[in-house]
C-alpha positions as CSV (number, residue, x, y, z in Angstrom):
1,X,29.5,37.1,12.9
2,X,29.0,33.1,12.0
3,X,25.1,31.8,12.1
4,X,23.8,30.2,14.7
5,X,21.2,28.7,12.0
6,X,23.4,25.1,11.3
7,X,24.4,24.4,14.8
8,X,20.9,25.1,15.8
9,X,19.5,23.1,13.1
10,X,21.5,20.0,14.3
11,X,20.7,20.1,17.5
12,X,17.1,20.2,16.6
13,X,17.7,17.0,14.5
14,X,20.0,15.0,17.1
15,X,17.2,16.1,19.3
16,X,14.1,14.6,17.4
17,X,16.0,11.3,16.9
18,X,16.7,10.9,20.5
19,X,13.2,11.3,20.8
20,X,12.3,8.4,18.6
21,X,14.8,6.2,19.9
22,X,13.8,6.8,23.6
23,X,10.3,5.7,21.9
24,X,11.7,2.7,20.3
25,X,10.7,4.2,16.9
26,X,14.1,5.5,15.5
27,X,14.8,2.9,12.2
28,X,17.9,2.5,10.4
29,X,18.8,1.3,6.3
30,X,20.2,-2.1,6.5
31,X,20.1,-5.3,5.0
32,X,18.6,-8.6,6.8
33,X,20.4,-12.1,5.3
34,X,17.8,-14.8,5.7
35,X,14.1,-15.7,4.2
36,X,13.2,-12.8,3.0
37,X,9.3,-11.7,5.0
38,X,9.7,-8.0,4.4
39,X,9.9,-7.8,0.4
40,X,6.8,-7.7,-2.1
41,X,7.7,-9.4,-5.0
42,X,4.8,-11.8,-4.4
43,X,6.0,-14.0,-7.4
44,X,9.3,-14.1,-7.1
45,X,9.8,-12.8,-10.3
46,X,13.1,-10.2,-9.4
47,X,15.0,-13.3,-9.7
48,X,13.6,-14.6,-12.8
49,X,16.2,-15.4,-15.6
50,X,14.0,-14.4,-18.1
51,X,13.0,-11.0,-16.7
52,X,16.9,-10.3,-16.4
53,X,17.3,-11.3,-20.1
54,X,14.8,-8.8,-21.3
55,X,16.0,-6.1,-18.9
56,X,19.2,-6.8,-21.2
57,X,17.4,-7.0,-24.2
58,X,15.6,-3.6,-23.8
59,X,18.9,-1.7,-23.5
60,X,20.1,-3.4,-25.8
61,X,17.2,-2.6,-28.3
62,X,16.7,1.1,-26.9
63,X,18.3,4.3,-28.9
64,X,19.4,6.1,-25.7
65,X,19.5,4.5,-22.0
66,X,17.8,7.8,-20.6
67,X,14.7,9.0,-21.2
68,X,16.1,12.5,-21.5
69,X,13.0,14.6,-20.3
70,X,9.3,14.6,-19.5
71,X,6.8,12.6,-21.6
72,X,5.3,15.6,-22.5
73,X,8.6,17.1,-24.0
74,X,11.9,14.6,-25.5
75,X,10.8,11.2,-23.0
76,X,8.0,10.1,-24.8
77,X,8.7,6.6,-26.9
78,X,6.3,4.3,-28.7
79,X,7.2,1.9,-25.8
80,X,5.3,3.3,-23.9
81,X,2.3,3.6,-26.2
82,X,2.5,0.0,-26.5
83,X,2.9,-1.0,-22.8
84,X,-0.2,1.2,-21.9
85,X,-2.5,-0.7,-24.6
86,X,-0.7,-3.9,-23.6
87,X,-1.6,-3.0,-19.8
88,X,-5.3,-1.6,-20.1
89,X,-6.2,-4.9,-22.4
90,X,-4.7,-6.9,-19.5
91,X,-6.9,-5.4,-16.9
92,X,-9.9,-4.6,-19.4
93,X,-10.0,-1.1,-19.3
94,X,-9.9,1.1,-22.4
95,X,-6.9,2.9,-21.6
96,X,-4.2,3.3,-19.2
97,X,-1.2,6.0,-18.4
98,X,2.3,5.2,-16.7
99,X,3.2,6.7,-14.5
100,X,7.1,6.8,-12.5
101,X,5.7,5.4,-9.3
102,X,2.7,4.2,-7.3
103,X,3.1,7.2,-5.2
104,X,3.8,9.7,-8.5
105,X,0.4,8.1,-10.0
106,X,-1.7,8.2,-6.7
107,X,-1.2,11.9,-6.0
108,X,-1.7,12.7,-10.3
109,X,-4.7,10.8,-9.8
110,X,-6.3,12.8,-6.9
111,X,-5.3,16.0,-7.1
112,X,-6.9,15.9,-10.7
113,X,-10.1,14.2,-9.8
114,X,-10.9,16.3,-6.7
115,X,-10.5,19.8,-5.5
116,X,-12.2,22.2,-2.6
117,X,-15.6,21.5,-3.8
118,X,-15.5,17.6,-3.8
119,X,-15.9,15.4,-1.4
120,X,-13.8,12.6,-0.6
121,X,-14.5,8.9,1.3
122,X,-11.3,7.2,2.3
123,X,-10.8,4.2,4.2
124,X,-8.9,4.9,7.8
125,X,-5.9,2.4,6.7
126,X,-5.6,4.0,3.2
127,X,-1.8,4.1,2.0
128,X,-0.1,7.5,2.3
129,X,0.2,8.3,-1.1
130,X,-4.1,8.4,-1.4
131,X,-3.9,10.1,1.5
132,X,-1.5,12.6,0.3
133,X,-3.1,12.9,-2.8
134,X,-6.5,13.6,-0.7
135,X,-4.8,16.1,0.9
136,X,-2.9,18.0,-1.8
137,X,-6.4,18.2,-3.8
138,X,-8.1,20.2,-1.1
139,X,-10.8,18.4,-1.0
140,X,-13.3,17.9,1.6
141,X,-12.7,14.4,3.6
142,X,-14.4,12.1,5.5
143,X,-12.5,9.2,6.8
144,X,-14.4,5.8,7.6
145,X,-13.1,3.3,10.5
146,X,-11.4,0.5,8.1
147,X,-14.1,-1.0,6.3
148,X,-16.7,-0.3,8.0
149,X,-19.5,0.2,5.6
150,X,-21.9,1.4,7.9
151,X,-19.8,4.6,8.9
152,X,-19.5,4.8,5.1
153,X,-23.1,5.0,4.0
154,X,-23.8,7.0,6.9
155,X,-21.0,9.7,5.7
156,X,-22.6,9.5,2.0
157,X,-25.9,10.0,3.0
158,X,-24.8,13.1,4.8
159,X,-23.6,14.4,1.3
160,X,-26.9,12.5,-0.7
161,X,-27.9,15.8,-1.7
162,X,-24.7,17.7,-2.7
163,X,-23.6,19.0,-6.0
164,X,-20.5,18.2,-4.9
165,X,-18.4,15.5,-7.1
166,X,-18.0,12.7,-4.6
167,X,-15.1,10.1,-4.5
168,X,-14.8,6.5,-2.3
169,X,-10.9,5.7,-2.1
170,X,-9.8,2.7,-1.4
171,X,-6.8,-0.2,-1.3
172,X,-8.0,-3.3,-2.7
173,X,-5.8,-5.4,-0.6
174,X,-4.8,-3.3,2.7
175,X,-0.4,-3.6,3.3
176,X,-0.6,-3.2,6.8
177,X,-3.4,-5.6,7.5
178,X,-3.5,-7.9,4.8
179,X,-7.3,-7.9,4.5
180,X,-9.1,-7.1,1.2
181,X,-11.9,-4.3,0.4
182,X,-14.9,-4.8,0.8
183,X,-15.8,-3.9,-3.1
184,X,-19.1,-5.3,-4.0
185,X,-20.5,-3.1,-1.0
186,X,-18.6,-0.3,-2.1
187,X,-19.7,-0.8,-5.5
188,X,-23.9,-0.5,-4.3
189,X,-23.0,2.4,-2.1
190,X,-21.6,3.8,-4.7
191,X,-24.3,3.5,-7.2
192,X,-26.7,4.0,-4.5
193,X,-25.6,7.7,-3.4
194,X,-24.2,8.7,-6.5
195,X,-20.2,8.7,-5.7
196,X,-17.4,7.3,-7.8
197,X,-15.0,4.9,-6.7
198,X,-10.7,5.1,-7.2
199,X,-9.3,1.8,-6.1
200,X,-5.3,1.0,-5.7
201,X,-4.4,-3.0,-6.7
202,X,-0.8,-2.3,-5.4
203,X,-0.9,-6.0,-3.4
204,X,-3.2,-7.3,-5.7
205,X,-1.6,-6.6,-9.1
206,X,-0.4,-9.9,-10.6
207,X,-1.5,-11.5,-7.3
208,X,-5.7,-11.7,-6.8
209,X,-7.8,-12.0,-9.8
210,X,-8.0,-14.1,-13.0
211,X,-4.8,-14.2,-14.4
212,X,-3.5,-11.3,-11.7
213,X,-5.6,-8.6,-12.9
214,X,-6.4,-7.6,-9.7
215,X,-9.6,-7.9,-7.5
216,X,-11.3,-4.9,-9.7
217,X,-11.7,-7.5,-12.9
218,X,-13.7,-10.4,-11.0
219,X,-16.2,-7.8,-10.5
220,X,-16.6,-6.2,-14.0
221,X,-20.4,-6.4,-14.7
222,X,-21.4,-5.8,-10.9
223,X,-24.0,-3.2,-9.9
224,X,-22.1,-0.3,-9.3
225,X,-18.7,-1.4,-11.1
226,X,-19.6,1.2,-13.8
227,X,-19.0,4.6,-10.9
228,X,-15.4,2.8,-10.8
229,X,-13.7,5.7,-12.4
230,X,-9.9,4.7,-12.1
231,X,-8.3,1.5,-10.8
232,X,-4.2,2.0,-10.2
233,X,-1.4,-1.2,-10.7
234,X,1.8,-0.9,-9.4
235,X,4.7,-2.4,-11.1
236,X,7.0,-2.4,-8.5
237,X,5.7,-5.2,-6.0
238,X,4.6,-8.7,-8.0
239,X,5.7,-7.5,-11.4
240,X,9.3,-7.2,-9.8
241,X,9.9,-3.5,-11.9
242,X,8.6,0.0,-11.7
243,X,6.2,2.5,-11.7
244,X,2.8,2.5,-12.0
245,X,-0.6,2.5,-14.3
246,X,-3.8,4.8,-14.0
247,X,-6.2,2.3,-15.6
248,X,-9.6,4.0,-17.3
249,X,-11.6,5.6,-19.6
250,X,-9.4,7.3,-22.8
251,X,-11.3,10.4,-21.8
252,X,-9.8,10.1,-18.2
253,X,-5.8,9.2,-19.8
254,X,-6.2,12.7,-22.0
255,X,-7.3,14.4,-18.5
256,X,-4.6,13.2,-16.8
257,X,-2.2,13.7,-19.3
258,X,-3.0,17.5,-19.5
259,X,-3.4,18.1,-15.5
260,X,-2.0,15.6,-13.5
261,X,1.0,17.7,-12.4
262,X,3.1,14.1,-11.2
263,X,2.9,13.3,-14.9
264,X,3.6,16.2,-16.7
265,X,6.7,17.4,-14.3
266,X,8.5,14.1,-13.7
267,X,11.2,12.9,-16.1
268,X,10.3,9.5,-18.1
269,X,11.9,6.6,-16.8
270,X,14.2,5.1,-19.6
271,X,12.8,3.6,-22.4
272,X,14.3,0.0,-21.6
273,X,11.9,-0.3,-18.3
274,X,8.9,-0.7,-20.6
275,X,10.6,-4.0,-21.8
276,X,10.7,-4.9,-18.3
277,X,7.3,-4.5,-17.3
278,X,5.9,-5.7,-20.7
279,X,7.7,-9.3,-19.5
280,X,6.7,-9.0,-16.1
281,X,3.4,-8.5,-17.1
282,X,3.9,-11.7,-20.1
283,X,5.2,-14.2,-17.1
284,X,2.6,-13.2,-14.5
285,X,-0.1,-14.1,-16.5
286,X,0.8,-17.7,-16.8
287,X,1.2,-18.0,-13.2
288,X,-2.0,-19.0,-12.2
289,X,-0.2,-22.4,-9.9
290,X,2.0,-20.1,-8.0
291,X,-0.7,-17.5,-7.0
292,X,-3.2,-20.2,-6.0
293,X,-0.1,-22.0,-4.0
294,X,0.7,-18.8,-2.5
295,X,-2.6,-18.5,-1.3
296,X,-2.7,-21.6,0.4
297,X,0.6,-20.7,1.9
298,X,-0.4,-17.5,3.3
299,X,-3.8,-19.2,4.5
300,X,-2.5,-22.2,6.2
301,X,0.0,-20.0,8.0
302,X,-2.6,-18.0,9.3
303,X,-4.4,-20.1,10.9
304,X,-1.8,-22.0,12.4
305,X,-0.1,-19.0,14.1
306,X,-4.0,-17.7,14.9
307,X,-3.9,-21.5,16.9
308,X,-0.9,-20.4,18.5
309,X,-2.8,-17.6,19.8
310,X,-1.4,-14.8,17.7
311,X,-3.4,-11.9,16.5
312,X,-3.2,-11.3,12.6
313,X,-5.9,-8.7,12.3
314,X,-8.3,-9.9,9.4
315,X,-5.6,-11.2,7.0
316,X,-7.1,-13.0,3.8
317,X,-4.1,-12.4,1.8
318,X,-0.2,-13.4,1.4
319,X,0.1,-10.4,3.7
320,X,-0.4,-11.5,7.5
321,X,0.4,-9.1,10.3
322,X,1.6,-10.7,13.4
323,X,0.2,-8.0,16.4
324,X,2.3,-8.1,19.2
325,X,1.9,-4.6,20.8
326,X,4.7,-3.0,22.4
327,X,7.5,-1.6,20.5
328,X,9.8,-2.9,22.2
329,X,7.9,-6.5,21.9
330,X,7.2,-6.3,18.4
331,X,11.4,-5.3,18.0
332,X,12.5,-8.3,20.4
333,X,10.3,-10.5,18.3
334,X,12.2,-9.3,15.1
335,X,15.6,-9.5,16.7
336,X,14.6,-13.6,17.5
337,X,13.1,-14.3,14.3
338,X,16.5,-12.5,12.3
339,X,18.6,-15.0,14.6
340,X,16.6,-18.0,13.4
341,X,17.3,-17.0,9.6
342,X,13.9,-14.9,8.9
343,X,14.5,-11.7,7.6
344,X,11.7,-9.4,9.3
345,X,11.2,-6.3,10.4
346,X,9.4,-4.6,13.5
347,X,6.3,-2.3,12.3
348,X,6.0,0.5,14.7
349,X,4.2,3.6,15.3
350,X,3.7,5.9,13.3
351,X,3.6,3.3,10.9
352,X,0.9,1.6,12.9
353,X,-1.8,2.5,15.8
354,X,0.2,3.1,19.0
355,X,-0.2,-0.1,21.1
356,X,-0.4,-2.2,17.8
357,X,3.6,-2.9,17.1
358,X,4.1,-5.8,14.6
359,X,5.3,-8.5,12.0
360,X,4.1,-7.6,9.1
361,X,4.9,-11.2,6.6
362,X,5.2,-10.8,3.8
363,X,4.9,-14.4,1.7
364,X,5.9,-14.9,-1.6
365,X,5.7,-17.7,-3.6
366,X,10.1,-18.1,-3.4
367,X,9.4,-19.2,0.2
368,X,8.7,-22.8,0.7
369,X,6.8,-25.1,3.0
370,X,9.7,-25.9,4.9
371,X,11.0,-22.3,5.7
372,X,7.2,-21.3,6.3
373,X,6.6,-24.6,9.0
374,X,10.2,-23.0,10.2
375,X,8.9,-19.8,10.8
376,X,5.9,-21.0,12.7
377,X,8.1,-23.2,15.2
378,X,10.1,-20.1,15.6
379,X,7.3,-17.5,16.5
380,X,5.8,-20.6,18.7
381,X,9.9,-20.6,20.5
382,X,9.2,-16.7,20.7
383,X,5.8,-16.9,22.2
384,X,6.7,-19.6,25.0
385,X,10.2,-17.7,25.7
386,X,9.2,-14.2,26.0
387,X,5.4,-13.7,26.3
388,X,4.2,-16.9,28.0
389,X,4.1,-14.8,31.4
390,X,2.8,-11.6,29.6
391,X,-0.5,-10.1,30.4
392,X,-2.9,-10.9,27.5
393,X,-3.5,-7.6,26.1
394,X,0.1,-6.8,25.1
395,X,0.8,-9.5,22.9
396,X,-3.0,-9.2,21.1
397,X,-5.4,-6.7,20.5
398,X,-8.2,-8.2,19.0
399,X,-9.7,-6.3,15.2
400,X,-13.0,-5.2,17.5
401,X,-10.4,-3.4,20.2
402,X,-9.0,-1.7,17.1
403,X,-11.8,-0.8,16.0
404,X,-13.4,0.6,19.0
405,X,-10.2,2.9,19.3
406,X,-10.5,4.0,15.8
407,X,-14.2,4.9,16.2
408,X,-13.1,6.9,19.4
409,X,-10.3,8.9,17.8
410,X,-12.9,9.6,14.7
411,X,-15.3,10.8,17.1
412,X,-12.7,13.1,19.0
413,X,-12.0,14.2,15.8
414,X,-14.8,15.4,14.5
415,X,-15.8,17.3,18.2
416,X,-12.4,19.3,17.4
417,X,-9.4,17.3,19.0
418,X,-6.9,17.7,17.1
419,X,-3.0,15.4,18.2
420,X,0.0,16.7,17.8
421,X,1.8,14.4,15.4
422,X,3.7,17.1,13.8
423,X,6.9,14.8,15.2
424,X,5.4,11.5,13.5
425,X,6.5,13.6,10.4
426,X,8.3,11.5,7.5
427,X,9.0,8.2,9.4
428,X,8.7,4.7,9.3
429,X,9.6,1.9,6.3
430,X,7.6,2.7,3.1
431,X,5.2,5.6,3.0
432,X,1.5,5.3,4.8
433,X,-0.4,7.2,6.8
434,X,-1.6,5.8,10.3
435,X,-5.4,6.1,10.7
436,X,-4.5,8.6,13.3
437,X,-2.5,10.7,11.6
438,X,-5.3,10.3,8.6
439,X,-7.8,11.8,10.7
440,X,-5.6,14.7,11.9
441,X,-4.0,15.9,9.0
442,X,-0.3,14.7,9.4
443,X,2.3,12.8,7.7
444,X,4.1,9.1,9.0
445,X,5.5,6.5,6.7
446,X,4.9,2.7,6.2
């Protein structure tokens, strides 16, 4: 007699995507021709002639084009060695590990740091792959409304007295958001209730900080900076290649290199890619005029689409989310943008707070003035065409609304509510947890 599992098992998943398409959520893999909004190579450096040449050079130069195993058994290569010393002198730590992805190194990272008898302190907006990593460790968990220090030191003092290894977790510059961390508070929080601190650069990494070493570096020497236990670079946004580094202590590389399962169970990436990121990491560091122009950029834009009367959240970075609110909205908005020659995408829920649909813009320092004053007439043309008539609240909802819904949800939360999300599961653009989702346990992408 034939199964009934595979036609049941499609009809399951034709049913779930109707689902998400009735909720505007359902996303497809295509490419958008036009300014490019959506990407993250801050610098423009994936076009670079020169990074090309030494992608060429590196194969050219490397004994075998595949790394043919694990690190740990026949992918090791003195490449690495050198692009790990290279990396931690950049960002002036003593050591540093590679790792085959920002996700691969956040989820090393925390499942070997923390376990059921730690505590961990993660921001509300934290990037899936800390939150995963949180969650895979088995660690206790306290989330904090985004940034809000005072829900933070109140969680911390609630633990003051605990034997328990305790951990803050936080982005440095938040994707979704575009706002940076609060560090220096961190930092005395930190030192004050005896916690470390893990901090992902990702949108910071060859972007904020002398030189691009990130926001971490400015602050080397700060009260607390010494409870920073690991700081994690991406190589795959601003330095235009792959992968990622655990920066920190030698002691903390060995650890890592003996139980961070991530590490010891993924295959190396090929030997050539350290040429790659060791010329990233060369041209980024003499590009102090474009990162100071895309600052300016990404600041001037903001406040002129904040004087068009457009909510972008607390952005102080080339990251600026444009809230517009209602799927459907925040699509529409996309879909007259991509006519005007903008390449953008609509951020939706899960990815996002329900009632919080966007443009998230992402500037980089290949866009110029004239495409940027462009894209401001255009969301203006939007604004006056579509939502001109709109009640206020669906084309804006203002950081404190945000946050008064986040400090509700963390309340219901902790009495015991618990949301289904289980159909949230895997979905969205590039992986992240909602803060809803963080709170309850379950799994959306960014």
């Amino acid at each position: 007699m034939p199964s009934e599992f595979p036609q049941k098992f499609s009809s399951e998943l034709e049913s779930a995507l109707s689902a998400l398409a009735q909720r505007g959520q359902c996303r497809t893999l295509r490419e958008i021709p036009g300014v490019n909004l959506c990407s993250n190579d801050y610098l423009g450096l994936a076009q670079s002639p020169r990074l090309r040449e030494a992608v060429a050079e590196g194969v050219a130069a490397a004994e075998r084009v595949g790394s043919t195993g694990s690190r740990l058994l026949s992918g090791h290569d003195r490449a690495w060695d050198d692009l790990e010393e290279s990396f931690a002198e950049f960002v002036g730590t003593e050591s540093a590990l590679f790792f085959t992805s920002g996700y691969a190194a956040n989820l090393g990272l925390l499942t070997s740091l923390a376990g059921p008898d730690d505590v961990v302190f993660s921001d509300a907006l934290n990037h899936a792959s800390l939150i995963d990593g949180i969650r895979l460790s088995g660690a206790r968990k306290h989330i904090y409304p985004h940034a809000d220090l005072n829900a933070l030191e109140f969680a911390l003092r609630k633990h003051q007295n605990d034997r328990a290894r305790k951990l803050i977790v936080t982005e440095t510059v938040f994707s979704m958001d575009g706002d940076a961390a609060p560090l220096r508070e961190i930092y005395t929080l930190a030192a004050r209730y005896g916690a470390g601190v893990i901090l992902d650069e990702a949108h910071a990494t060859a972007v904020h900080g002398p030189q691009g070493r990130g926001l971490a570096t400015g602050l080397y020497g700060f009260a607390g900076a010494e409870n920073v236990v690991a700081i994690v670079h991406t190589c795959g946004k601003a330095l235009a290649s792959a992968g990622a580094f655990v920066c920190g202590s030698a002691l903390l590389k060995e650890y890592l290199v003996n139980r961070a399962r991530s590490f010891l169970f993924s295959t190396a990436l090929p030997p050539y890619m350290a040429a790659q990121v060791h010329e990233a990491l060369r041209l980024a560091q003499s590009m102090d005029a474009e990162r100071a122009a895309l600052q300016q950029s990404a600041k001037a834009l903001c406040a002129a689409l904040r004087q068009q009367g457009w909510d972008t959240a607390s952005s102080n970075t080339q990251i600026i989310p444009v809230i517009i609110g209602e799927n459907a909205a925040a699509v529409a908005a996309a879909a007259f943008l991509q006519r005007a020659g903008f390449a953008v995408r609509a951020i939706r829920p899960p990815t996002v707070p329900q009632g919080t649909a966007r443009l998230r813009l992402s500037l980089t320092s290949a866009i110029t003035q004239d495409e940027l004053t462009r894209l401001a007439d255009a969301l203006q043309a939007f604004r006056g065409e579509f939502v001109s008539d709109a009640p206020r609240e669906t084309v804006s909802h203002s950081a404190a609304s945000r946050q008064t819904q986040l400090l509700a949800k963390t309340a219901a939360h902790a009495a015991g509510a618990r949301l289904d999300l289980a159909e949230d599961a895997h979905r969205g653009d590039e992986p992240r947890l909602t803060e809803v989702a963080h709170l309850t346990g379950e799994w959306s992408r960014r």
